[in-house]
Each structure stands twice: as C-alpha cells, then as structure tokens.
C-alpha positions as CSV (number, residue, x, y, z in Angstrom):
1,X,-1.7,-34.5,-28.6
2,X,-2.3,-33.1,-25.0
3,X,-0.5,-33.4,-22.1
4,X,-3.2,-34.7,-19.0
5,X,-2.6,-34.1,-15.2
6,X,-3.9,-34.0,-12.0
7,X,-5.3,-30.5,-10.9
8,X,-2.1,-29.4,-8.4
9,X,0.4,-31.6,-10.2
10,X,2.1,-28.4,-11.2
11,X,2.2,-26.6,-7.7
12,X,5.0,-29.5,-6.4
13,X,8.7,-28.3,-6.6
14,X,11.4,-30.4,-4.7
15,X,11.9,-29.5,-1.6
16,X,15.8,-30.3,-2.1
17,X,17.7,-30.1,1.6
18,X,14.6,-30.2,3.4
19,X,14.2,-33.6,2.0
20,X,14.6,-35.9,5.0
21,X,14.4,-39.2,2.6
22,X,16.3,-38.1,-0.2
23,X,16.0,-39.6,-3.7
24,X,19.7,-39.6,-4.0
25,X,20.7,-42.4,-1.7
26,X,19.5,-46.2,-1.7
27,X,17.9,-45.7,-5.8
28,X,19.8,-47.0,-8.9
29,X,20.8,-43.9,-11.4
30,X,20.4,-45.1,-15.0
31,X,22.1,-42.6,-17.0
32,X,20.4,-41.9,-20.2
33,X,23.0,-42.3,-23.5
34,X,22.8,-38.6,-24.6
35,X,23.5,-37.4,-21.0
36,X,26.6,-39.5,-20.4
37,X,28.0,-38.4,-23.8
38,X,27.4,-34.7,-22.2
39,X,29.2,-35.6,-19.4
40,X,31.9,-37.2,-21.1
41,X,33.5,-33.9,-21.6
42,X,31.5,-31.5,-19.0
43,X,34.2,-29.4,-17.5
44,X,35.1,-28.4,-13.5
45,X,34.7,-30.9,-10.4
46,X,31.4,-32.2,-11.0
47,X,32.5,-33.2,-14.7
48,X,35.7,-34.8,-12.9
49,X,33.3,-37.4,-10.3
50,X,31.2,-37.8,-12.9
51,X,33.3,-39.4,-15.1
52,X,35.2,-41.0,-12.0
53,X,31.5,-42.9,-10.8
54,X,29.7,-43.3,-13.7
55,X,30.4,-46.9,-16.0
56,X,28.7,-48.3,-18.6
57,X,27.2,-52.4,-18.4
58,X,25.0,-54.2,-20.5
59,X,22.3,-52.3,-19.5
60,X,23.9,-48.9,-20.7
61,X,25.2,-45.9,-18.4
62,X,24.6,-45.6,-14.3
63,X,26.5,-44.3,-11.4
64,X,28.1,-46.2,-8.8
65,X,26.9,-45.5,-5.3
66,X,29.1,-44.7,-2.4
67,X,28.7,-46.8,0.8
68,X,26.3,-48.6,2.7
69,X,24.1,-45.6,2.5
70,X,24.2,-46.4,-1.5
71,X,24.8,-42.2,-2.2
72,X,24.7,-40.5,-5.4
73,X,28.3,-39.6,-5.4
74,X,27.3,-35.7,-6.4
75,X,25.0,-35.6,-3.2
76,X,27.0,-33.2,-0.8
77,X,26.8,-33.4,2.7
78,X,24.4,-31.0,2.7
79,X,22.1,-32.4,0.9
80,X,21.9,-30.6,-1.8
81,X,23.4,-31.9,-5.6
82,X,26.9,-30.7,-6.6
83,X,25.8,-31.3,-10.5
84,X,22.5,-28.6,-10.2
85,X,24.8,-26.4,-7.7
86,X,27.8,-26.0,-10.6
87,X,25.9,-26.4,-14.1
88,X,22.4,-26.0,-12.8
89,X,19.0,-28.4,-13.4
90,X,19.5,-28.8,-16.8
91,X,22.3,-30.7,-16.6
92,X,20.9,-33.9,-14.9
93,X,20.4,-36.7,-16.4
94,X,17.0,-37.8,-17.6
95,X,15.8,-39.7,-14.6
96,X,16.9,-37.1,-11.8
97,X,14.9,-34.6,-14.0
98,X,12.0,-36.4,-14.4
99,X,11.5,-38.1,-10.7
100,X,9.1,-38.6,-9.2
101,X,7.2,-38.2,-12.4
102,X,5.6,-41.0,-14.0
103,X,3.8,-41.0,-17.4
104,X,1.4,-43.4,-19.5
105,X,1.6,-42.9,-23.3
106,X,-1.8,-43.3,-25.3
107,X,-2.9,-42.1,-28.7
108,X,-3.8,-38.9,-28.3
109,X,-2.4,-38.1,-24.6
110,X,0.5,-38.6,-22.4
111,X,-0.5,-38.1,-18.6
112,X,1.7,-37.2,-16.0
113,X,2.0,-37.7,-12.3
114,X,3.8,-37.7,-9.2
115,X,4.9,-40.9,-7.5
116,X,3.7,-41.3,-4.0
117,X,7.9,-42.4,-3.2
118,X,8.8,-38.9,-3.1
119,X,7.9,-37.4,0.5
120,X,6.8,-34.1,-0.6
121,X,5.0,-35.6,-3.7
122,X,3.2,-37.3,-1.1
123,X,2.3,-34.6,1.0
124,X,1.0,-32.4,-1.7
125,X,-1.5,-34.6,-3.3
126,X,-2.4,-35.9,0.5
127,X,-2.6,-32.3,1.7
128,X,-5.5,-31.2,-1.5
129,X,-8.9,-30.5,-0.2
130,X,-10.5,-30.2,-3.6
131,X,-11.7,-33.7,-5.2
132,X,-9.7,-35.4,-7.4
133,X,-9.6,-34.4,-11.5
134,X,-7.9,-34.5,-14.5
135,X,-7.2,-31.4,-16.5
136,X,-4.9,-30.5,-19.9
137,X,-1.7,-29.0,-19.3
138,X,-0.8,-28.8,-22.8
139,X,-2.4,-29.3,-26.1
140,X,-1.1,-29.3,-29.5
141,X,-4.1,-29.1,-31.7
142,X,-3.2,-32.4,-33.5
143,X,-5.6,-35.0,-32.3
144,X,-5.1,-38.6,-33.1
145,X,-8.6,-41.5,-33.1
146,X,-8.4,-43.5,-30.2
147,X,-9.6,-47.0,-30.5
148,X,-12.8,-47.9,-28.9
149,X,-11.1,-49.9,-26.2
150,X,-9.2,-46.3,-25.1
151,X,-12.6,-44.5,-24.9
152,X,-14.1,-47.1,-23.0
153,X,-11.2,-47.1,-20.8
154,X,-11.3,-43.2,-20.1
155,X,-15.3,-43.9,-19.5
156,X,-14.9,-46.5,-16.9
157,X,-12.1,-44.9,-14.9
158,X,-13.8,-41.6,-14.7
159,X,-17.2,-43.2,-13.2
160,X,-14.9,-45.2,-10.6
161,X,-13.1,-41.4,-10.0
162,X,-16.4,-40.1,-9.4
163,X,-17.7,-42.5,-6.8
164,X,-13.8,-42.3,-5.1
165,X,-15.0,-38.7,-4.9
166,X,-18.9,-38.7,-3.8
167,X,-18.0,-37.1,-0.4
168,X,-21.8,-37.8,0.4
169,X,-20.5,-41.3,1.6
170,X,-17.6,-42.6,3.6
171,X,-14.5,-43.3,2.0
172,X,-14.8,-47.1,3.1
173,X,-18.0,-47.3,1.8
174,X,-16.5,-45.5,-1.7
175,X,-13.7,-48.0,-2.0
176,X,-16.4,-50.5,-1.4
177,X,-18.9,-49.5,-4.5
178,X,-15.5,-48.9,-6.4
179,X,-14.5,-53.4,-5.5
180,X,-17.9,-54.1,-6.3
181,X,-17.9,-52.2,-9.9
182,X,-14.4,-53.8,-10.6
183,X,-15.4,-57.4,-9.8
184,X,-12.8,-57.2,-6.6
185,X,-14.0,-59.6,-3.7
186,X,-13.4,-57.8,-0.3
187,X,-10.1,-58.1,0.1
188,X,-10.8,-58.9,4.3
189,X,-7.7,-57.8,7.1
190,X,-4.8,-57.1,5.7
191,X,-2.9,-58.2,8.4
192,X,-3.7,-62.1,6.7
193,X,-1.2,-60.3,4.1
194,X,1.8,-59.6,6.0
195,X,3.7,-62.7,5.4
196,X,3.0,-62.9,1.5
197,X,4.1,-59.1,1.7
198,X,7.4,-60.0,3.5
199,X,8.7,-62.8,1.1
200,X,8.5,-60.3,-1.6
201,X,11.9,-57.6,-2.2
202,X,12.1,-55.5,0.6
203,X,14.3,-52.1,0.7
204,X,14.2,-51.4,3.9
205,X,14.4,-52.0,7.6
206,X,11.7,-49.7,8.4
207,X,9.4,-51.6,5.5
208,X,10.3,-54.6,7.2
209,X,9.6,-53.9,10.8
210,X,6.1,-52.2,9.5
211,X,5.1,-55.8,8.1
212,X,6.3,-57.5,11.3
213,X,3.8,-55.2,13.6
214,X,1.1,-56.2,10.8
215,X,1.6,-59.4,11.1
216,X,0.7,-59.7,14.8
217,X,-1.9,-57.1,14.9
218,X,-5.5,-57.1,15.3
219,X,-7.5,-54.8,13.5
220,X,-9.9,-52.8,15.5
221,X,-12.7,-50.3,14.7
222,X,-11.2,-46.4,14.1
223,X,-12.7,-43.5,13.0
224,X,-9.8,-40.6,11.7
225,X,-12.2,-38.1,10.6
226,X,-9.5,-35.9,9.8
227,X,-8.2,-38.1,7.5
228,X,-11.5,-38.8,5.6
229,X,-10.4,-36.1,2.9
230,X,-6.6,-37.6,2.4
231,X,-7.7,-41.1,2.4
232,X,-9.7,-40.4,-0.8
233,X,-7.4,-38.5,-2.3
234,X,-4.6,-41.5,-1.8
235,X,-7.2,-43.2,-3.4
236,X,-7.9,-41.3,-6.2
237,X,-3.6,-41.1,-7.0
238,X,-3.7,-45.0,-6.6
239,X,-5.7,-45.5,-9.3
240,X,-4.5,-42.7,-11.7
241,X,-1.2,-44.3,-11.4
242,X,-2.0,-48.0,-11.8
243,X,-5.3,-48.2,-13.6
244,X,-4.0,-46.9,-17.0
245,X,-1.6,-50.4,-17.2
246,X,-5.2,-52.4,-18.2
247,X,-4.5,-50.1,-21.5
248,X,-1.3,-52.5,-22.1
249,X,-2.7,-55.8,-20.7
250,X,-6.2,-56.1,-20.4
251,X,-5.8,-56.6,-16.7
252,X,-8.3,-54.3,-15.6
253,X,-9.8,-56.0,-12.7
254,X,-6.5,-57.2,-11.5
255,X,-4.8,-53.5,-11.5
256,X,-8.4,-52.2,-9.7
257,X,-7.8,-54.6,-7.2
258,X,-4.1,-53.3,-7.1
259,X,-5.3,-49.9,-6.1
260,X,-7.3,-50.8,-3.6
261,X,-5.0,-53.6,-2.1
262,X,-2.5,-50.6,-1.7
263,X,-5.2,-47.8,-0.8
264,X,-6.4,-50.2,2.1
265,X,-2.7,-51.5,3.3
266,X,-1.7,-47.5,3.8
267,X,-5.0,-47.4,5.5
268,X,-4.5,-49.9,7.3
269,X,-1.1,-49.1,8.5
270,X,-1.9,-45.7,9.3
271,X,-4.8,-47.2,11.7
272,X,-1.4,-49.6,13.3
273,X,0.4,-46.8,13.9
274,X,-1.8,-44.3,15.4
275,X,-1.8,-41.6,12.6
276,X,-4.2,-38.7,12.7
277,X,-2.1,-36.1,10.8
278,X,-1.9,-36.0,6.5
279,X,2.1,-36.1,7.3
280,X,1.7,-39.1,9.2
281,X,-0.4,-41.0,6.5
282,X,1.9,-39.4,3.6
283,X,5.2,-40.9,5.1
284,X,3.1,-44.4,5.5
285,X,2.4,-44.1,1.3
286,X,6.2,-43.2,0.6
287,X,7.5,-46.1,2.3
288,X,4.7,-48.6,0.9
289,X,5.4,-46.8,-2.7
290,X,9.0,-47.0,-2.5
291,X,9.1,-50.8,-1.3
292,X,6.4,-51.6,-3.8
293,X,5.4,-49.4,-6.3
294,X,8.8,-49.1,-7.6
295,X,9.8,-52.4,-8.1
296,X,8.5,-54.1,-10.9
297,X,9.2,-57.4,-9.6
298,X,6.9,-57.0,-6.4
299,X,4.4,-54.9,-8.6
300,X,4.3,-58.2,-10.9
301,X,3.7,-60.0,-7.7
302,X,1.0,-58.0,-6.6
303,X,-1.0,-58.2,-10.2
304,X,-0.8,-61.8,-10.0
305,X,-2.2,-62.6,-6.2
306,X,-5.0,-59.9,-7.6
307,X,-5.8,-61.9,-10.8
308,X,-5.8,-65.2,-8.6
309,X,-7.3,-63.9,-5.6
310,X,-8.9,-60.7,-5.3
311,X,-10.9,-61.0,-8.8
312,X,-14.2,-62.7,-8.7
C-alpha cells in the first residue's frame, strides 16, 4: 500500500495566528468517538470546556460553537487553540488533525491532499513554479491488484495532467484540449451561472456579494501573465481533488466538467476583481472552496447541472 501526494504537499504547516480566516470559526467540529472518550476525563482547563461544549446527537460527538461568529470554544482570543497550547497537537480530535487534508482510498493507494479552503493551503500550491505531479510518500511493500477500471483511471487522469501542464500552450487553450478529451461542451460566460450559483447554500456574505458582482458583469478580454503559472496549477489541484470520485460513480465526465466549471469560475472571478497577485487568486479559491467544495449538498448540485449540461 503507498501513500500518493502532490510534490510540495509536505512543505505546508499551519500558519496558526497568522491565519486571517481561521478554520476554527463558522465550520462544524465532529468529534471522533475515541477522542471524546479521551476527553471525557482529560484533566486542567481545556479538559473542563471541553466537556462543558462538547454533546453528543444522533450523529455522534461535536462541539457547540460560541456566538454569531460560530467559534470553537478552545479558540483564544489570540488565535491560537487552548487544546494544542495545554496538551499539545496530539490531542485534537481527528478532524482538526487532519484539515485541510483530504484523502481518496483505492486498492493499492491512499492519496492525500490539501483543500483549497485553507488560506495557506491555498497559497502554497498557487505559489509552486514546478508543474504539477504525483509522487510516493510512503510505501509498504504490500501491493494489492487493481482492477482494470483503476488502471485505466490512473492512465486517463495522468494524460489530462499532462496537457494541464504543457506550458508550450496557454492555460485557456489547456483547459480547452482537457473539455474536449472529457466530452465537456464549452462551458460559455460564467457570469450566465451566477443565479443558479446563488440558489445553492451559501456561507457567507462575502460569497454572496461575489455572485452578485458576477451576475451583472460583462466579461472582457484580459491577459494576467503573471498568473499563467498559478492558474494551471489551480487547475491541476482541481482535478486531483475531484477527478478520483469517477472511481466511486462512474461519473467521469460529469466530475471533469466539475474541475473545470470551478477552475474557470476562480478564473473568472479573479478577472472581476482585478487580481494580478497569486495571494489575490488564492483568497478567490478559498472562498469558492469553502462555499462549495465543502458542502456536499452544493457539490451534488454541481455534478448534476455537469451530467445534464456541461456533458456532450
């Protein structure tokens, strides 16, 4: 069994205090079983608000949040987390460990990555010059047979990563090539999108106001050359992250068309607001990540408009 990465997934480290969106406001906190039996009797202040905020439903353990800002209630004022400050990182629960990690599980791999929801996530993988690949973090020795359908599956994403990653042609024109492969009709101005996008959950204000300005604007020729390089690499982690799901369902048009919906609504976006920095374009994919990547119910949305709409 190996474990599978992006090259660079192992240089990002949480930037903690410096985090201006932190994770710990405005997300639900599952809390896995074997953690809240740990903190059923872990000892000093933090054990003492732990047991005080956390409760248990039909859908197991979770915090309550504090306020209209929805906070973690170990998140001190100064940003930092009482729990990793008293009993240190190991004694978070599963999810706080593991964001903004994601994984896909197949025979004879797991691979790993970082959601684009985490600001610093973002800016790392935005901020690579190298292309985009895949290397082993970790390997076992014990291999297990894939079916033929997982082979074919690693052979088809690879030859859409390497024409995301011919640098000899635009990045439009890539994501172009990539559509046509896929079966994806051109997907035409996303600003037609706007009002479909705004009936689905929204988080946010900010996300809200963003589909608002969309909604009214008119595209307009722009060249960013200094964003050539990031744009392919938002590329390339959009379709890490959401291609592997044709593994489970089949859908592998439909989550191709996914990617690039999202790829060219950051794009887009970024051409709305004016951005010519990687920051810039990185805050653009955490807000569109955390509004939509990271709900299932707009994700389920988006697959479905893509299987009716997008797939020839």
């Amino acid at each position: 069994m190996k474990l599978i990465a992006p090259e660079g997934y192992e240089d990002f480290t949480c930037i903690a205090d410096a985090c201006r969106h932190t994770c710990c406001k405005g997300w639900e906190i599952d809390i896995d079983d074997a953690s809240a039996r740990r903190y059923e009797t872990l000892p000093g202040e933090a054990g003492d608000i732990l047991r005080q905020w956390m409760e248990e439903d039909e859908d197991g353990y979770h915090f309550r949040l504090m306020g209209e800002e929805e906070r973690c209630p170990l998140l001190m004022d100064n940003g930092l987390c009482r729990l990793i400050c008293q009993q240190g990182e190991a004694a978070l629960c599963q999810v706080c460990r593991d964001h903004p990690r994601f994984r896909h599980f197949m025979t004879d791999r797991t691979e790993i990555g970082l959601g684009l929801c985490c600001e610093e996530a973002a800016r790392e993988q935005l901020s690579r010059t190298p292309p985009f690949r895949l290397i082993v973090l970790e390997d076992d020795g014990e291999q297990q047979v894939e079916d033929e359908a997982e082979q074919a599956f690693y052979r088809w994403r690879e030859t859409l990563l390497d024409i995301a990653t011919d640098r000899s042609v635009p990045v439009v024109q890539r994501a172009a090539t990539i559509a046509s492969v896929t079966g994806v009709k051109p997907i035409g101005h996303i600003s037609a999108w706007a009002q479909r996008l705004l009936s689905l959950e929204i988080l946010t204000e900010e996300w809200r106001s963003l589909l608002e300005r969309l909604k009214a604007w008119q595209p307009i020729q722009r060249t960013e050359a200094g964003l050539e390089v990031p744009s392919e690499q938002l590329l390339c982690a959009l379709m890490y992250r959401h291609l592997s799901d044709a593994l489970e369902d089949g859908a592998a048009a439909g989550h191709a068309a996914v990617s690039l919906f999202l790829w060219q609504l950051c794009m887009t976006l970024a051409d709305m607001a004016g951005a010519h920095t990687v920051e810039e374009l990185a805050d653009l994919a955490r807000i569109m990540s955390s509004e939509l990547e990271y709900s299932q119910e707009n994700l389920d949305a988006l697959l479905t408009w893509a299987e009716e709409e997008m797939v020839r």
